[in-house]
N, C-alpha and C positions, 0 to 999 in steps of 0.2 A: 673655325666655329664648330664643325663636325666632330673633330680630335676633343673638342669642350667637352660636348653633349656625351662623348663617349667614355671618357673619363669620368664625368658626372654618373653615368651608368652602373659602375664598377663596386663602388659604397652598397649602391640600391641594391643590385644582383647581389651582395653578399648578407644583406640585414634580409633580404626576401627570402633566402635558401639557406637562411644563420644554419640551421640545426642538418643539416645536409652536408656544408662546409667542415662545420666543426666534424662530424662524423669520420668525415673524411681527414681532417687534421688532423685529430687523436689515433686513426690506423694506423695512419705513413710514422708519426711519433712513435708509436707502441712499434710498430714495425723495425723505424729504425734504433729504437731504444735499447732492443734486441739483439737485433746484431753489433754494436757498440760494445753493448755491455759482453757479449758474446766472445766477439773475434777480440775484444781491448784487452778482456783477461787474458784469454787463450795469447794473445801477442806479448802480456806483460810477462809472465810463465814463463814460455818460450826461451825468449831474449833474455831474461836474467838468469835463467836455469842454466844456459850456453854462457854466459858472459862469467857466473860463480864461479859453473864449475875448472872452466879455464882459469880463471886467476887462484885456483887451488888445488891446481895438477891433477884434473882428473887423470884417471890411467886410458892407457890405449887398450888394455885387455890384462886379464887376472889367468892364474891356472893353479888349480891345489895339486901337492903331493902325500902319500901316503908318511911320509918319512920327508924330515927335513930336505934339502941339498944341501950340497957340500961347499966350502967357499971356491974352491976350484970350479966344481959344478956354476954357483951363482958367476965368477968371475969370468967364464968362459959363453953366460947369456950377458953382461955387461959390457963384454969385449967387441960384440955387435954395434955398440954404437949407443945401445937402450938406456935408459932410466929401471932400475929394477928395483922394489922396496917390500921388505915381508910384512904381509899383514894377518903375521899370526894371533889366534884368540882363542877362547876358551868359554862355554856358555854355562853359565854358573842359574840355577833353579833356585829361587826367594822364595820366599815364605808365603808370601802371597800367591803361588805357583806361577809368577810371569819369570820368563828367559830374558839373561841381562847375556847379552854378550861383550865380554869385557876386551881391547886390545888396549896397547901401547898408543902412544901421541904419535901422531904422522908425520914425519918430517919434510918430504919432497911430492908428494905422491897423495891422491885425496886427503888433503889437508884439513881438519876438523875448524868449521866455520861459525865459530861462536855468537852468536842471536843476544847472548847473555853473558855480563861476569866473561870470565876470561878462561883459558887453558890451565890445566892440573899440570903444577909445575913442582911443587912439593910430595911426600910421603903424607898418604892421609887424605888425600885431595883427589877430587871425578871428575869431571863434564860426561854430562848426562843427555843423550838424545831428544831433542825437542819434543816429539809424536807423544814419547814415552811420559814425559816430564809432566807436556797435557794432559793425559791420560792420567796421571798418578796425585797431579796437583805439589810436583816440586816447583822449587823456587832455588835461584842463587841465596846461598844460606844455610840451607838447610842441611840436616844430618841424613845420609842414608847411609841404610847396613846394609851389608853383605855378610854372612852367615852372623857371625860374633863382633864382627869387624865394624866400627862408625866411621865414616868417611863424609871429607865436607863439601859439598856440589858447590864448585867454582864457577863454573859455566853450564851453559845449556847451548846445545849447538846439531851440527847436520854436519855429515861428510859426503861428497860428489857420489862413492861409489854406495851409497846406503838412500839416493835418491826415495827409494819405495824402499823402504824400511820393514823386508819380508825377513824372516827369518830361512828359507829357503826356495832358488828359485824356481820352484814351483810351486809354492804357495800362491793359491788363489786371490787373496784380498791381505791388505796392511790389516792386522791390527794391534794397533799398541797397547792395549793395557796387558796385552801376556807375551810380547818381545821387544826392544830397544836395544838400543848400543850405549857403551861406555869407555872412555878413554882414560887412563894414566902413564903416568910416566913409568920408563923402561924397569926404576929398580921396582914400583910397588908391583908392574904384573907380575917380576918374577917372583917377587914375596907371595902374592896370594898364588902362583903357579904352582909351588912350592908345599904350599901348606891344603894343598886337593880342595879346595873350597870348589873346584867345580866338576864339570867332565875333562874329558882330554883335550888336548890341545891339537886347534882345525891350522893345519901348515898352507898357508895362500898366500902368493905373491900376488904383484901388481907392480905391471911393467908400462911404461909411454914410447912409442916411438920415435926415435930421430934420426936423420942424417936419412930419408928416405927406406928407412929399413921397414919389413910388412910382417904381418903375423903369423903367415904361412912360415918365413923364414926363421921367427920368434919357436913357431911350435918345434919348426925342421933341429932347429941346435938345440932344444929342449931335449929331444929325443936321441939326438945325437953324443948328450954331453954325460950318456948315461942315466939317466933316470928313469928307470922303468916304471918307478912308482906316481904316474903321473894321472891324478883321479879325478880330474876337470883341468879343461880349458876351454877359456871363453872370451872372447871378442867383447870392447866396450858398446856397439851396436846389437852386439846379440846379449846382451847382461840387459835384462829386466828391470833391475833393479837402477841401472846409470841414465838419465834423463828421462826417467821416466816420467814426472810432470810434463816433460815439453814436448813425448810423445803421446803424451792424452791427451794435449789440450789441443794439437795439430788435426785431431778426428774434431774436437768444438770449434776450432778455425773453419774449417773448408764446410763443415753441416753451417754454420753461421754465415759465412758468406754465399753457399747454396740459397738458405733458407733469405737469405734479402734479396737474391735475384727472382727467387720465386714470389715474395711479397712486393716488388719492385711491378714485377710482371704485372699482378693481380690487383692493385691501385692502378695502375695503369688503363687496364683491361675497364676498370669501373670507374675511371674518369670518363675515359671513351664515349661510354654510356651517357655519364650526365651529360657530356656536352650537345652530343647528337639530342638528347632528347632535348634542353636549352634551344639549341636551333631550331629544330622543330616547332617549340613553343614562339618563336619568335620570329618565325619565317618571315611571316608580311612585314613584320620592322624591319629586318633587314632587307628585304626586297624594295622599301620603300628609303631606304638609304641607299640604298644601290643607286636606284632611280634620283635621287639628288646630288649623286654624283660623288658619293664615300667614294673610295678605294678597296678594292680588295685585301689590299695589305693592313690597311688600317682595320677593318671588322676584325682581319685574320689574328693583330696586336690584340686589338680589343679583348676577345675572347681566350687566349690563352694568359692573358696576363694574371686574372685570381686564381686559376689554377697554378699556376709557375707560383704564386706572393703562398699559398697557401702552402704547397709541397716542401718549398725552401723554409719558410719559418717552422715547417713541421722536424723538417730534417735537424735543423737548427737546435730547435726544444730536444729530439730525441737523442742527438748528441749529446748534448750537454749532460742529461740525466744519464747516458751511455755509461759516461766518462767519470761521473760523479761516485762518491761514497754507495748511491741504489742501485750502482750498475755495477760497472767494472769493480769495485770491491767486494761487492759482493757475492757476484760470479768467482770470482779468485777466490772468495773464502770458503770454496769447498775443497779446489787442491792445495791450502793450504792446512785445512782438516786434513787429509789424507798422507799427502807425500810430505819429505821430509828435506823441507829447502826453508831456507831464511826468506823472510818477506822483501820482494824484488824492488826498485823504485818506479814508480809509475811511467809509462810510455805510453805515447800520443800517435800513433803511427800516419803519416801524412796520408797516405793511401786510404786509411781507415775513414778521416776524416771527411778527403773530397768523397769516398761513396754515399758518407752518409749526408753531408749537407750539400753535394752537387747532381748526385747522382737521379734522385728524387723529381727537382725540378727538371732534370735534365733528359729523362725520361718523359714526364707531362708534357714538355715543350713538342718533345719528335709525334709524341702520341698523340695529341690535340693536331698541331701542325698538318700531321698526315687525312685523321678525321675529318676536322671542318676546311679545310683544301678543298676537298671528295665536295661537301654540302657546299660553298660558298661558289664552288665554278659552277651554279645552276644561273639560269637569269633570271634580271630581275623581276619578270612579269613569273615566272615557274616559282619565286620565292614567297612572293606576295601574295598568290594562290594559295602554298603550302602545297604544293604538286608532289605525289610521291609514289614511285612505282608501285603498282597494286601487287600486294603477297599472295603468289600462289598459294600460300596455309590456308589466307583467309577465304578463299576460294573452297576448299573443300569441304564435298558436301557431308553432313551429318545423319543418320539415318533416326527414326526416332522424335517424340515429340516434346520430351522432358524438357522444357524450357530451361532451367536451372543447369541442367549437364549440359544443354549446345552451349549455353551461355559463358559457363566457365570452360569451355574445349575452345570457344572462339577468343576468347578472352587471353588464355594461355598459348593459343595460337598466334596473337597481334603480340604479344611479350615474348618470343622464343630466345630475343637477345638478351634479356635481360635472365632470363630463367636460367639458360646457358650459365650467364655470370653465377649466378646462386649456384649453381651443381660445382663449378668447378672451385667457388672459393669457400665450400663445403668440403668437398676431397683434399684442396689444399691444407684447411683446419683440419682436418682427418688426419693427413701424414703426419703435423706439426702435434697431433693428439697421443698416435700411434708409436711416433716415436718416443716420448713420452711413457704411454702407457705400457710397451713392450719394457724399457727399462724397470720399473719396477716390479713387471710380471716376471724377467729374465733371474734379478736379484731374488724372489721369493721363492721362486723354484730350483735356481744355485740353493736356497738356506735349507728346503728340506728336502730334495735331493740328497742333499751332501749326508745330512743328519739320518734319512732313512737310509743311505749305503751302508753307511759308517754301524760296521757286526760289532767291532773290537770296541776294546776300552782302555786300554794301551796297545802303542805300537811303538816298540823301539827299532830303532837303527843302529848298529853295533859299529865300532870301526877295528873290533880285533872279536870277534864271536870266538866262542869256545865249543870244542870239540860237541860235547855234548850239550845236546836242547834241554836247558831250562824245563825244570816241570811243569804244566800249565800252558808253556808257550807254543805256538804253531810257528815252522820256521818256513823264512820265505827270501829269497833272494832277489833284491833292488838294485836296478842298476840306471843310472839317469842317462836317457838319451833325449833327443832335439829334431823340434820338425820346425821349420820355415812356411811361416803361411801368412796372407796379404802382407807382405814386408816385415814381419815381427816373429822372432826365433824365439820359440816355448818347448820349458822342458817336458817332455814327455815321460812318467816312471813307467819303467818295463818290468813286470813282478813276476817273480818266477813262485810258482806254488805246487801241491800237490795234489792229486787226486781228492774230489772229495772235502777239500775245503770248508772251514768252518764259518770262515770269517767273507768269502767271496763267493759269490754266485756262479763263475764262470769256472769253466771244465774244459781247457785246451787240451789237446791233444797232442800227442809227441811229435817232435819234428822242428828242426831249427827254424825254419821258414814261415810258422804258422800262428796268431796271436789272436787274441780275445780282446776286442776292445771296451773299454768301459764306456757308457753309454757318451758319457759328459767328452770321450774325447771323438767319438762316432760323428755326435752333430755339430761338432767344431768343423772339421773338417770335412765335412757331407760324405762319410764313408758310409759303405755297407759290406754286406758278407761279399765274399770275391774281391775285393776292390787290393789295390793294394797300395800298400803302405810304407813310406820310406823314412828311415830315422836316419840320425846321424849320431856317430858319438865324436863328442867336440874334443876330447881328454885325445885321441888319436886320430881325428878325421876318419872314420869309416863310414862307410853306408853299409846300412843296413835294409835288405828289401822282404820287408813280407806280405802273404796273403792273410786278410782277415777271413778267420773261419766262425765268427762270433760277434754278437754284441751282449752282454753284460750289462745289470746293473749296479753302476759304481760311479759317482761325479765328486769325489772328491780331488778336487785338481784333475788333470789329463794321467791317463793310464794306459796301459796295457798290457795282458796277463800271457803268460807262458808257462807249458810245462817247466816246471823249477829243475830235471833232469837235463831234456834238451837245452834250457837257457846253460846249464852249467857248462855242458859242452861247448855251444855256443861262443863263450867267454874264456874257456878255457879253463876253468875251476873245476877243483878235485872233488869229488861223488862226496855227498855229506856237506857241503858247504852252504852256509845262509848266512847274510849280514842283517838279516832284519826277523824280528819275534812281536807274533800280534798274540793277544791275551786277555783272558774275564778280568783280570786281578794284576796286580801290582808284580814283577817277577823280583828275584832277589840277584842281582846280577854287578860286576865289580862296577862303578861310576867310571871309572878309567877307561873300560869298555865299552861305553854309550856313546855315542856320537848324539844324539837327540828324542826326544820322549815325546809323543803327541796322543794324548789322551781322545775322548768322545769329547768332552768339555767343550776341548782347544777347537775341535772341527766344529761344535754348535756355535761356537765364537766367534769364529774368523769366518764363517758362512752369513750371520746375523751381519756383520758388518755393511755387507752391499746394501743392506735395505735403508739402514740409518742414512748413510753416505749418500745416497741419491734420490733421498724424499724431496729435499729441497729442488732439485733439478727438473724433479717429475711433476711437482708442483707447477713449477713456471712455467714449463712446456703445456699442462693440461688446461691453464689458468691462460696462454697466450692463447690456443687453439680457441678458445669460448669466445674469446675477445672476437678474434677475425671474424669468424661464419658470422657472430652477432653483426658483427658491423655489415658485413656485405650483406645480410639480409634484412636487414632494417633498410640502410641504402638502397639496395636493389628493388623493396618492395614500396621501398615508396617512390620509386621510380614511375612504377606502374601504376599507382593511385596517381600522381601528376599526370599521367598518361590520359588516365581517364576522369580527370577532373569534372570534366565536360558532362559525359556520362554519368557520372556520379549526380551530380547537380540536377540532371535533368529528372532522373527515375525518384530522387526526394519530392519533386515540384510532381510526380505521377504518386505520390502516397508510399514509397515502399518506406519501411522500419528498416531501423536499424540492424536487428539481426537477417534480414533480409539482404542490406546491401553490402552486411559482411559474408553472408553463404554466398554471393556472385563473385565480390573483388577479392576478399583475401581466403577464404575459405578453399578458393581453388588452386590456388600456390601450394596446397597439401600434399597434391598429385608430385609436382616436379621434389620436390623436397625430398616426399618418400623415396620416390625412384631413385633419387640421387642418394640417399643416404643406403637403399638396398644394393646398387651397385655401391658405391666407396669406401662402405665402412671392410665388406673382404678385401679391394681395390686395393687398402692403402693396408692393411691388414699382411698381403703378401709382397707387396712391398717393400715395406719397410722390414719384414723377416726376411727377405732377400737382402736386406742392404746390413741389416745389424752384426753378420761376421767380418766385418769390414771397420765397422764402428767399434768394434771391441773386440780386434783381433791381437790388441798386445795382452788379454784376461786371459788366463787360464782356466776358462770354466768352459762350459758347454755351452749349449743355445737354445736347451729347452725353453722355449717363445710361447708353450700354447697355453691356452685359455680356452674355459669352458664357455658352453653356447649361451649359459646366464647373463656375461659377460657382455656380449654384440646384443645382447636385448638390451641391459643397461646402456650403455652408445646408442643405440635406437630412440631410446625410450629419454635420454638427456637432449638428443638435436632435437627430437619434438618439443621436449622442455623448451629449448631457449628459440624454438619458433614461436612455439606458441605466444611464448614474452614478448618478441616482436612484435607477432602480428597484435598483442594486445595494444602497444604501445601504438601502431600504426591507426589501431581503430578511431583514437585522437585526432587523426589527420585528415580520419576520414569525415570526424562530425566536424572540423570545419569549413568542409566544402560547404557553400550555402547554396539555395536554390536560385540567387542572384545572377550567380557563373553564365548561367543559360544565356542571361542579356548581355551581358558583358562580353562573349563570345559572339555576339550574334553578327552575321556577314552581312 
């Protein structure tokens, strides 16, 4: 009969606290909506990015030469046991000024993975890089030139090792409307190789490991087999450019999964709340079912049971949308925007699944359990009473006779658990805000950083320079080396310059061992003056160790400046030697001699790109962060209006107005908010600028994070905004307290 009554219960409690319930549905939903949509993409990436690039050879590691090898030479690294395949190309400048880089069709070794249309199997015929394609608005069909030349776009596709479709690996950001790839077949490259339609031809192989053979022992008979001329090599985990989707989306996995244990936590934390205050309010009925001989275990079913029906059908709804075309597609369709992979098939990952439709309940269950355990072993004449240790807060004495300020001090005194909750899932929407907001702060200050370094307005890179400098040009020597930092190898350019500089700020001083760093690569790796600095060159394994004697302004990609005498020494190049010329003006120099051209344009372009790319992301992040704090303060504060129902009810029956009995009850929740938000918003502020070289330590940009103090005014001046919307909404709740309450309470 008792089990009846209690059941019967369950409807009631849920149509009496409908908008309380629901509140709480719609978080744990949005919550797990989030990480669904989150970690589902970041897993679909992933797993297809690994699953393509294997079924179309990606390579174990690449290494250019200056000059071809010899077939002896190449037969003598095949003889190893390896897969070895050339993937030589040539980057030809359009009319439009974007860079096509044109190679041969793949035959064993990153195999071009067609999206569209098929493989260039005839003379006359391309496949054309996806990124690029979008970018330009090709179609299978259509005509593209190259200088004079019409060719027909067969396909549209990606290759393994062109993942991040950079034009070099130290470029900052993709962007395709001014580089892509393109493939034909072996006779048309050498016809257009033939007829100079472009610059010189870049010699890179691309080799796979087998039979147990390693890289080290790859580079060891590289060196061995005579080739002196050997001007990168580089490993498929340290290439940039090779999985690079499934090593970005690996930093949105584990923040996604973070970010649910932390929102897991924080539902949690504010069920806790309502239930205690549920019992509370219902002491003497349970007390009085005690006394008729309930069970314990039955009240203890009772009361977790609409939390557990609520949490699981939340989990449920937030999956499902997760999972859906508003979640995981569209999470996914920004590294599809970006990198340069065929669209994967969708994956359900079982793991994913139970966190989010079990985990949910499964938390409520432990967390209610442990709660009302604590209230329910009181007896039943202590329940029936409503007997409840007296709070030392309330106890303290006030000095002072402002009736208004003891009122709201005693007030926020009897609420300290509930306040607690507010601060902390206020700092929580802070991080989830923060991180957020630092990415599009990080992206805007890469764009004009970059653009206000950037003196020059050509800079070329030569691969055969001539005796004498170019008139107009300033010459400077580049050499790429590699730092290893939170698990991801980025190139670092080491510039060699001269006194005096026209185009660079920094003034190194002579001496092998001594280097200027440009700012952008300073706050990547938290360096300062003294510190020191170790490169590697990957082309020979060296370490190189220096002391920074400087920071510089310069964030165009990671740098660092050296006397251009000692770098020569250094390297071992003869006095007079530069392979790179920075310039006002356009220089007249032979195209065969150019290895690549990057104007001011190219750098305002490819800088501009970060902002576009993760508006959508900063969006969802700023748009979920509103969401939570609202929820938990709405929740929380009407916590505390139920709290004091009582109260409330009585001081309407003594005459106070209504702006009256919102300067007592809600007016004073002002105090904890502010505090909370002047502690959290730096709180989560250095935080999160602590954690973001971590989140985007495969970028080659810097980590200028800051923002002006305008900026935490506005965050200030917004959590006030969507309290104050609360607390309006709350005022609702408070007129329909009636002055009835009083009797209807009465002992």
């Amino acid at each position: 009969m008792t089990n009846k009554v209690l059941k019967k219960r369950i409807p009631r409690g849920m149509k009496e606290n409908l908008r309380r319930w629901l509140a709480l549905f719609l978080m744990t939903a949005a919550g797990m909506y989030l990480v669904v949509s989150v970690v589902g993409a970041a897993e679909n990436i992933i797993t297809g990015s690994r699953k393509s690039a294997e079924e179309n050879g990606v390579e174990s590691g690449g290494f250019s030469t200056f000059v071809p090898l010899t077939d002896p030479q190449e037969e003598a690294l095949r003889g190893l046991g390896i897969t070895l395949e050339r993937m030589f190309s040539v980057d030809i400048r359009l009319e439009d000024g974007s860079v096509l880089r044109l190679m041969k069709n793949r035959v064993e070794l990153n195999r071009v993975v067609t999206v569209q249309g098929r493989t260039a199997e005839r003379e006359g015929e391309i496949v054309l890089e996806k990124r690029y394609c979008g970018e330009h608005g090709y179609v299978v069909g259509d005509t593209f030139r190259i200088a004079s030349t019409d060719f027909l776009i067969t396909g549209i596709g990606s290759t393994p090792d062109y993942d991040l479709p950079v034009r070099s690996l130290s470029d900052m950001s993709v962007d395709s409307r001014f580089f892509g790839t393109a493939f034909v077949t072996s006779e048309q490259y050498e016809k257009i190789l033939s007829c100079g339609m472009g610059g010189s031809e870049a010699y890179t192989y691309a080799y796979r490991l087998e039979g147990g053979v390693t890289d080290e022992e790859v580079k060891q008979a590289l060196m061995e087999s005579g080739s002196g001329s050997l001007t990168m090599f580089v490993t498929a985990n340290e290439n940039p450019r090779i999985l690079a989707a499934a090593g970005d989306m690996v930093m949105n996995k584990e923040v996604g999964l973070f970010a649910g244990v932390v929102v897991l936590a924080l539902f949690a934390y504010v069920i806790s709340v309502f239930l205690v205050h549920q019992i509370n309010r219902e002491s003497n009925v349970i007390g009085t079912l005690y006394a008729l001989g309930v069970k314990k275990k039955d009240l203890l079913l009772h009361y977790i049971t609409l939390p557990t029906l609520v949490t699981l059908s939340a989990g449920l709804l937030g999956t499902a949308f997760g999972f859906s075309g508003l979640g995981m597609a569209r999470q996914a369709a920004s590294a599809y925007a970006y990198f340069s992979i065929p669209v994967f098939d969708a994956v359900y990952p079982v793991y994913l699944i139970i966190y989010a439709v079990i985990m949910p309940p499964v938390t409520s269950v432990t967390v209610n359990v442990i709660v009302i355990n604590k209230r329910l072993s009181q007896t039943a004449l202590s329940l029936i009473r409503n007997e409840k240790k007296p709070s030392k807060l309330r106890a303290v004495k006030l000095k002072g006779k402002r009736f208004v300020r003891n009122f709201r001090i005693r007030h926020m005194l009897s609420e300290t658990r509930t306040g607690i909750t507010v601060v902390i899932g206020m700092f929580i929407s802070l991080l989830i805000f923060m991180l957020g907001l630092n990415c599009l702060i990080l992206c805007q200050n890469v764009r004009s950083d970059s653009v206000d370094s950037t003196k020059y307005e050509y800079m070329y890179t030569l691969r055969r320079p001539e005796k004498a400098v170019p008139v107009g040009g300033e010459p400077c020597y580049i050499h790429p080396l590699s730092k290893t930092g939170y698990g991801y190898t980025l190139e670092i350019s080491l510039i060699g310059i001269r006194s005096g500089s026209k185009y660079f700020d920094a003034e190194p001083s002579g001496g092998k061992n001594h280097v200027v760093l440009g700012d952008s690569t300073a706050t990547k790796y938290g360096l300062g003056v003294g510190d020191e600095f170790i490169l590697t060159d990957s082309a020979c394994g060296t370490e190189y160790v220096f002391t920074v004697e400087g920071i510089c302004s310069y964030s165009v990609g990671l740098a660092a400046f050296m006397d251009i005498g000692s770098m020569r020494e250094l390297f071992g190049q003869e006095d007079g030697y530069y392979n790179m010329l920075l310039s006002d003006e356009m220089l007249e120099i032979d195209g065969g001699k150019v290895h690549s051209v990057m104007t001011r344009a190219d750098v305002e372009h490819s800088a501009a790109v970060f902002v576009d790319l993760m508006l959508p992301m900063v969006a969802m992040m700023v748009g979920a962060s509103v969401i939570v704090f609202f929820m938990v303060v709405y929740l929380m504060m009407g916590v505390m209006i139920d709290h004091a129902g009582f109260g409330i009810s009585l001081i309407k029956i003594f005459g106070f107005r209504r702006g009256e009995i919102r300067r007592l009850y809600l007016d004073g929740n002002t105090v904890p908010i502010v505090f909370g938000a002047l502690l959290g918003i730096p709180a989560s502020k250095k935080l999160t600028d602590a954690l973001y070289p971590r989140l985007v330590a495969n970028v080659a940009c810097g980590m200028n994070l800051h923002f002006g103090w305008h900026v935490y005014l506005l965050i200030f001046a917004g959590i006030m905004l969507v309290y104050g919307i609360a607390s309006a909404l709350l005022m609702n709740k408070i007129n329909r307290i009636t002055p009835e309450q009083v009797l209807k309470n009465r002992e």
